[in-house]
Wavefront OBJ file of the C-alpha trace (Angstrom):
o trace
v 28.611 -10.269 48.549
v 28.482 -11.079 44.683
v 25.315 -8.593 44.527
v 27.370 -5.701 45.900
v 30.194 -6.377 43.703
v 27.925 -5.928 40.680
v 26.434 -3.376 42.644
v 29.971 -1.652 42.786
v 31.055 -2.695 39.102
v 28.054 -0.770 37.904
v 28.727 2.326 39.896
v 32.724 2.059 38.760
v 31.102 1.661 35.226
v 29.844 5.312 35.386
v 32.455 6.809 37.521
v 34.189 9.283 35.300
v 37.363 9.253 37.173
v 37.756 5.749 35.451
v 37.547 7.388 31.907
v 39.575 9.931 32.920
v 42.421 7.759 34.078
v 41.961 5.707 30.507
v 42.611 8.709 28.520
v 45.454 9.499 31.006
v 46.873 5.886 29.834
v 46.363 6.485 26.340
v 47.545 10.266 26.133
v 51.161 8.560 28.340
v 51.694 5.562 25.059
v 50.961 8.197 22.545
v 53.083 11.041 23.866
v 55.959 8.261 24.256
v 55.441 7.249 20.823
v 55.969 11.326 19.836
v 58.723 11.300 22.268
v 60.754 8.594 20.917
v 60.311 10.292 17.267
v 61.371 13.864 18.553
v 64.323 13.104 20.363
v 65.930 10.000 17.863
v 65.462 7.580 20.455
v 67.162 4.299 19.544
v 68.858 5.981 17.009
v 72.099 4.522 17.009
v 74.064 7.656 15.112
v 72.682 9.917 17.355
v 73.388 7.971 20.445
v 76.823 7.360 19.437
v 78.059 10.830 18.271
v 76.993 11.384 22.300
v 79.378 8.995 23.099
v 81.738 10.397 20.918
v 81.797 13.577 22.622
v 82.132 12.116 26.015
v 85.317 10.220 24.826
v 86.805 13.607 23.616
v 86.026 15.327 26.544
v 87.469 12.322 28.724
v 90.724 12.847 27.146
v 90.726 16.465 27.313
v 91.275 15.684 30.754
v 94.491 14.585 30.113
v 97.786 16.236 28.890
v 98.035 15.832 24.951
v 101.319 12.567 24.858
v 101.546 9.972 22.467
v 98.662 7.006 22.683
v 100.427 4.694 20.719
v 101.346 1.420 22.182
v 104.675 2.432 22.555
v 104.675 6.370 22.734
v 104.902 7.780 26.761
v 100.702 8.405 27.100
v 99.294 6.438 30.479
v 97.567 3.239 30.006
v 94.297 4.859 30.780
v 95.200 7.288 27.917
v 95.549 5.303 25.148
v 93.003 2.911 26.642
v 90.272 5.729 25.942
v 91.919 6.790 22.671
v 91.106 3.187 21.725
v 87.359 3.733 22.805
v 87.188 6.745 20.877
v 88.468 5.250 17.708
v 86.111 2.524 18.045
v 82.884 4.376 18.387
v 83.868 6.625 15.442
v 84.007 2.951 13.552
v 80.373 2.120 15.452
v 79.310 5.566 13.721
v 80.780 4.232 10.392
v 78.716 0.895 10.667
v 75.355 2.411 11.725
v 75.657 4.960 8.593
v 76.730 1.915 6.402
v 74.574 -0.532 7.712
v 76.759 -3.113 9.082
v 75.095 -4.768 11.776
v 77.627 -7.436 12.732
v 80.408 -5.129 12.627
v 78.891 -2.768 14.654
v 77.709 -5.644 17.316
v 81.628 -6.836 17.263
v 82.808 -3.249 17.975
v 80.486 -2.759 20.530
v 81.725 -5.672 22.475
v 85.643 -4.446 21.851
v 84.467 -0.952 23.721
v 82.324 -2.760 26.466
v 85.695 -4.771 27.144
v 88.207 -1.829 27.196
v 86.041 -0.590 29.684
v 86.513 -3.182 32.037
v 89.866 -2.763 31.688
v 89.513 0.652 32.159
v 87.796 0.570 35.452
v 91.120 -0.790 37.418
v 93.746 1.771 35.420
v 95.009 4.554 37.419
v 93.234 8.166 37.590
v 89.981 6.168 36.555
v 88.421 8.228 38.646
v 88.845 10.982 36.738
v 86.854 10.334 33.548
v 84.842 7.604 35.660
v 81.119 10.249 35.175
v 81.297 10.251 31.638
v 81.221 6.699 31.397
v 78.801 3.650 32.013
v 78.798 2.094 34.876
v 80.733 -0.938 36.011
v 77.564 -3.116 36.019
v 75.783 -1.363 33.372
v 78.886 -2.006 31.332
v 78.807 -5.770 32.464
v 75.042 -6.001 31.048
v 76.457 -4.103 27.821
v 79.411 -7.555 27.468
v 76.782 -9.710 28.080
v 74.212 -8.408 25.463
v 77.076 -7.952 22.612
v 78.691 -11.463 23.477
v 75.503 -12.964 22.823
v 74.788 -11.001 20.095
v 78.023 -11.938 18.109
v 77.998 -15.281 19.094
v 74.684 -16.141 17.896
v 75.810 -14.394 14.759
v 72.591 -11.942 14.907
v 72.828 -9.468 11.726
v 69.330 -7.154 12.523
v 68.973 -4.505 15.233
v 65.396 -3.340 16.322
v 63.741 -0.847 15.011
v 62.144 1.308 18.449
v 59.288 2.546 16.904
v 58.499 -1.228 15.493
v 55.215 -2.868 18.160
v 56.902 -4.967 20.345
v 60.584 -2.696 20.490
v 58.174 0.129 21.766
v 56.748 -2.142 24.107
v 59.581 -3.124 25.579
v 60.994 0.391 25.903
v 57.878 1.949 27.272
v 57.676 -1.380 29.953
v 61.125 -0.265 30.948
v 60.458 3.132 31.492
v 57.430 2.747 33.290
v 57.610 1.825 36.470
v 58.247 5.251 38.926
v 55.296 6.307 36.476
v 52.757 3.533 37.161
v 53.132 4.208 40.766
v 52.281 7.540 41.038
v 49.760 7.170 38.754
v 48.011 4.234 40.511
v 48.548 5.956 43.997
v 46.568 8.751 42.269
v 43.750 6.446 40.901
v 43.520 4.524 43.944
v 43.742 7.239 46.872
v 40.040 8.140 47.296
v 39.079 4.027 46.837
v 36.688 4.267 49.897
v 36.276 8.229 50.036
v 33.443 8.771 47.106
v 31.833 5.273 48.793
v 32.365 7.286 52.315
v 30.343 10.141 51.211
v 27.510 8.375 48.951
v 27.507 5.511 51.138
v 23.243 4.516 50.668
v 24.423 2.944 47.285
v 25.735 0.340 49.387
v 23.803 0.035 52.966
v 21.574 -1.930 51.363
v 23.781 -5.127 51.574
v 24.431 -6.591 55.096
v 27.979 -7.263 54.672
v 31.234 -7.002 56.674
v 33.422 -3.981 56.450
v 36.442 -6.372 55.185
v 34.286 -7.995 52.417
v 33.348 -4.987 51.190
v 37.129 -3.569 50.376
v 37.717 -7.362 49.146
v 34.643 -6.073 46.303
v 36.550 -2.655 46.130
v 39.849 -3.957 45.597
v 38.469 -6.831 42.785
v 36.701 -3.743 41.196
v 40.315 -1.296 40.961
v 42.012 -4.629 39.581
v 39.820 -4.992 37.081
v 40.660 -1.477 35.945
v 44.427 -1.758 36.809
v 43.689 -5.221 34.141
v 42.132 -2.702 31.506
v 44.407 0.257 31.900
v 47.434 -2.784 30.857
v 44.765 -3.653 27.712
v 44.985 0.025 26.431
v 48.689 0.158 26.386
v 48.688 -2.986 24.111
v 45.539 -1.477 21.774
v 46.999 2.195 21.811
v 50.219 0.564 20.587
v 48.541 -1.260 18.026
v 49.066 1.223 15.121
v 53.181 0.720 14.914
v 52.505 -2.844 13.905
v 52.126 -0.542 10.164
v 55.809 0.007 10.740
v 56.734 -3.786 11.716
v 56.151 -6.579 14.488
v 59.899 -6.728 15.890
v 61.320 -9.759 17.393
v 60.173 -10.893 20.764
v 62.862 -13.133 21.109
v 65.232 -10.061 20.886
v 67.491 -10.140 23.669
v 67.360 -8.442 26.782
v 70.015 -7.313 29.601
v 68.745 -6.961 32.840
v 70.324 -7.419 36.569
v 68.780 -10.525 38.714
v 71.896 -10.430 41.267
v 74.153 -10.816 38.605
v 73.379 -9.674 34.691
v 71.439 -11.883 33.026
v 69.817 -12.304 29.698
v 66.242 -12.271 28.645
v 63.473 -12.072 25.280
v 61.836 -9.084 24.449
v 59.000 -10.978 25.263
v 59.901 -12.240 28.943
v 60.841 -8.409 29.987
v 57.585 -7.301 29.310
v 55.499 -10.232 30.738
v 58.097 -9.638 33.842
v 57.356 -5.802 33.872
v 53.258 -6.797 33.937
v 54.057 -8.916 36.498
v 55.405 -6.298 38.717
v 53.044 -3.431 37.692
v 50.130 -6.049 38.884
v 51.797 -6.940 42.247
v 52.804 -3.345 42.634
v 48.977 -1.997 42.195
v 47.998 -4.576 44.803
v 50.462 -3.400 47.253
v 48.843 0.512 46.553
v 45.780 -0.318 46.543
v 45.400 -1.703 49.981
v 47.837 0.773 51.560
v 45.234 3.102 50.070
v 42.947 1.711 51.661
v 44.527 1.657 55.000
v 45.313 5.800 54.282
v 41.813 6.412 53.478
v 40.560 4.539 57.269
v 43.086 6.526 58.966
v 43.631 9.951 57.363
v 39.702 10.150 55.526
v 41.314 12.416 53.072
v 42.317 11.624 49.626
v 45.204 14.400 49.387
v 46.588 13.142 52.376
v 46.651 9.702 51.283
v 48.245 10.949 47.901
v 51.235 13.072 49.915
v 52.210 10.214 52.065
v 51.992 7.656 49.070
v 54.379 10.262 46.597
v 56.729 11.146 49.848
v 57.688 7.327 50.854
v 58.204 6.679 47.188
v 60.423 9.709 46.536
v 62.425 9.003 49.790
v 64.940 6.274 48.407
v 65.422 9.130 45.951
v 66.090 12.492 48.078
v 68.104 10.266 50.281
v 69.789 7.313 48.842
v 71.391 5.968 52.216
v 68.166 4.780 52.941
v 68.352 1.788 50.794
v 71.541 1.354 52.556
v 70.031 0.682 56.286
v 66.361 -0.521 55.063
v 66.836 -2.477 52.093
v 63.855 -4.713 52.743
v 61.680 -1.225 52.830
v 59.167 -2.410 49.755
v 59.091 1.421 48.736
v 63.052 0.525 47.658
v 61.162 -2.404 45.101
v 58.295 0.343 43.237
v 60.578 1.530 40.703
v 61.236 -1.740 39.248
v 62.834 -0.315 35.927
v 65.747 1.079 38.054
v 66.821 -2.082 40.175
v 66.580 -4.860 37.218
v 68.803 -1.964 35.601
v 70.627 -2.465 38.693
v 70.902 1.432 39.190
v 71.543 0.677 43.290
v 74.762 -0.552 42.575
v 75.585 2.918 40.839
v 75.456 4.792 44.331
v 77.373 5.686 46.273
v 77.655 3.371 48.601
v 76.511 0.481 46.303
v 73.176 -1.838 47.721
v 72.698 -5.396 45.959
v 69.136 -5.592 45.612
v 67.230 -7.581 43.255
v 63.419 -7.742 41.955
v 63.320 -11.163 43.158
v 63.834 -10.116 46.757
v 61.281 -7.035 46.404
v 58.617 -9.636 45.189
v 59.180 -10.974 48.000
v 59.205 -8.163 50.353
v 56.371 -6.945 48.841
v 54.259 -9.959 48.733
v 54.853 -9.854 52.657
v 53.933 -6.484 53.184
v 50.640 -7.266 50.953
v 49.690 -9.975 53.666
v 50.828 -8.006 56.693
v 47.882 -5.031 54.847
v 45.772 -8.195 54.775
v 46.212 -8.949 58.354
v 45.834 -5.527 59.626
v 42.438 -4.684 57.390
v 41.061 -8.448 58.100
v 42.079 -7.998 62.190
v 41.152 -4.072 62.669
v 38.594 -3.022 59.533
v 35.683 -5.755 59.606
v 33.981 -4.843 62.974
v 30.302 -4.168 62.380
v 28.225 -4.302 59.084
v 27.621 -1.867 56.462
v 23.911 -2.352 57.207
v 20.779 0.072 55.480
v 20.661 3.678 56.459
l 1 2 3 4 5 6 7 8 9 10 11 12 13 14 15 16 17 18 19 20 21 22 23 24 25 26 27 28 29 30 31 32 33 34 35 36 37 38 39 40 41 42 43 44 45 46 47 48 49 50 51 52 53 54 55 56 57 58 59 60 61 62 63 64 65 66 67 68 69 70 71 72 73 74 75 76 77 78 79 80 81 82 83 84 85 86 87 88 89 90 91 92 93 94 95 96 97 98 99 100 101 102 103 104 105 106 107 108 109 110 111 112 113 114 115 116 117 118 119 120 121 122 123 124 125 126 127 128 129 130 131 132 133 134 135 136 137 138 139 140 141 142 143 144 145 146 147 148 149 150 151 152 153 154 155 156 157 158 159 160 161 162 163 164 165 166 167 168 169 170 171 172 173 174 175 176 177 178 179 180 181 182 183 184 185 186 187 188 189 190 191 192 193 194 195 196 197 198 199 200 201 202 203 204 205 206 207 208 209 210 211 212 213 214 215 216 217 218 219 220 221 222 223 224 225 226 227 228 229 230 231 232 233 234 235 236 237 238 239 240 241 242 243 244 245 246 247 248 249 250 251 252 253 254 255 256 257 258 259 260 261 262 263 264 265 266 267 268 269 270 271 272 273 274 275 276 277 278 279 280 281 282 283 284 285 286 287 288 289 290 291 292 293 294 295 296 297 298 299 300 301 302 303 304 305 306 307 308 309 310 311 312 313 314 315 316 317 318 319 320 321 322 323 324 325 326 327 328 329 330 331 332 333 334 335 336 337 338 339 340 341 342 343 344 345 346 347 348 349 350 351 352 353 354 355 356 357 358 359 360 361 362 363 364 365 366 367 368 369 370 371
């Protein structure tokens, strides 16, 4: 077994799909480095005039009456007139460089919000503003931020503040992109298969050789993105203890540091999961494209039809796009669904040992033996 998995490293060495799907990597960090620099992302002026906007158009929803505290506007009136004010003074303190200030009138919009949410004719303005739990992530961050007194903000385009925002942006990507890497796994072995005959072993050992071989590459295509990001430490390191708001069944707090080590985490677990359904695809179907549709139609499912998370949530397909439930996006439809990355770990870890049982139970008759 360990001479067919050097054997198999050496023929993954030359494959030229592997290079290609290196370059693929690199040419992803790089063009989200140019991205980030061509639309202003993370800057805060730019962000905020956006918000600006969306205030002024909330209230142009209503009839023009008096907002002050005594005059005959609605409370959800002068509730948003306050918002507005205050991001034209979060405008102010970017362009002045007042970090503090702006952190403190951050948290006085995140908490008029809250408010706002339970005022009559919410409903109303309710698209042009954040959610109820993506605002609950906002108080959270800004609390802490104030309270610990914090006078920096990060810079995006500083190593680890790109890492973080490329690890959170990442994850519908990585799957498609390892579903397309890893759906002909056993085809090109199918069709050259006297590389391999030579080496008496079961059918199920040999995928175990495959499947060490694709993590190994999974391992190095994670390398690049650190390496390729490697020339913004010119700019600055950033702070990895930089907090983080995320949702874990209720929002919680983490580092810079612990997002990204929690977003490896899931890309790893996720390419396992791929992998051997690719496998599985490839024994069944023999066709790479086919493998590919099926893989990019039950990930896209949740999306074209969002009730489905409603009556499955344990399908592990709901759990790929990790970026969107420890944002907590399922609570934003419709009909809201509480699910958490801690439950898809799970779910997924369980569907990676049910793919265990089936290829150990159905795959390993008979040997690969010499032609």
């Amino acid at each position: 077994m360990i001479r067919a998995f050097k054997i198999g490293l050496m023929i993954e060495l030359t494959n030229r799909k592997n290079l290609f799907s290196i370059l693929i990597v690199m040419c992803i960090v790089f063009g989200c480095m140019f991205y980030m620099k061509s639309q202003a992302i993370g800057d805060g002026v730019v962000e905020k005039r956006a918000d600006f906007y969306s205030a002024q158009a909330a209230l142009s929803k209503f009839q023009v009456v008096d907002a002050s505290e005594k005059g005959d506007g609605s409370d959800l009136y002068k509730n948003l007139n306050q918002q507005k004010s205050a991001v034209a003074l979060q405008i102010a303190t970017l362009k002045f460089e007042q970090p503090p200030l702006y952190f403190e009138t951050s948290l006085r919009i995140a908490n008029l919000r809250e408010k706002a949410f339970d005022l009559e004719e919410y409903e109303k303005v309710a698209e042009l503003y954040p959610s109820r739990i993506k605002n609950a992530m906002d108080q959270l961050y800004y609390t802490f931020l104030v309270e610990s007194g914090s006078e920096s903000m990060q810079e995006p385009l500083h190593y680890f503040p790109f890492l973080l925002y490329f690890f959170s942006m990442i994850g519908a990507w990585w799957y498609v992109f390892v579903s397309f890497y890893t759906s002909s796994i056993l085809l090109d072995d199918f069709d050259h298969s006297s590389l391999i005959k030579g080496f008496p072993i079961r059918f199920d050992q040999y995928i175990f050789t495959k499947c060490i071989t694709a993590f190994l590459y999974v391992l190095s295509f994670i390398a690049v993105i650190f390496i390729c990001a490697l020339p913004l430490l010119r700019n600055g390191q950033g702070d990895v203890r930089y907090p983080v708001a995320i949702y874990n069944g209720e929002p919680t707090l983490y580092t810079t540091l612990q997002y990204i080590g929690i977003g490896i985490f899931y890309m790893l677990l996720i390419s396992i999961f791929i992998m051997l359904f690719s496998i599985i695809l490839n024994v069944l179907l023999k066709n790479m494209y086919l493998t590919l549709f099926v893989h990019v139609i039950l990930f896209f499912l949740p999306t074209m039809f969002p009730p489905l998370i409603q009556y499955m949530p344990y399908n592990p397909f709901h759990y790929m796009n990790f970026n969107e439930v420890l944002s907590g996006v399922p609570l934003e439809l419709a009909v809201p669904v509480d699910i958490t990355m801690n439950v898809g770990v799970l779910v997924i870890s369980i569907s990676i040992g049910i793919m265990l049982f089936v290829i150990k139970t159905f795959f390993s008759t008979g040997k690969i033996t010499r032609a």
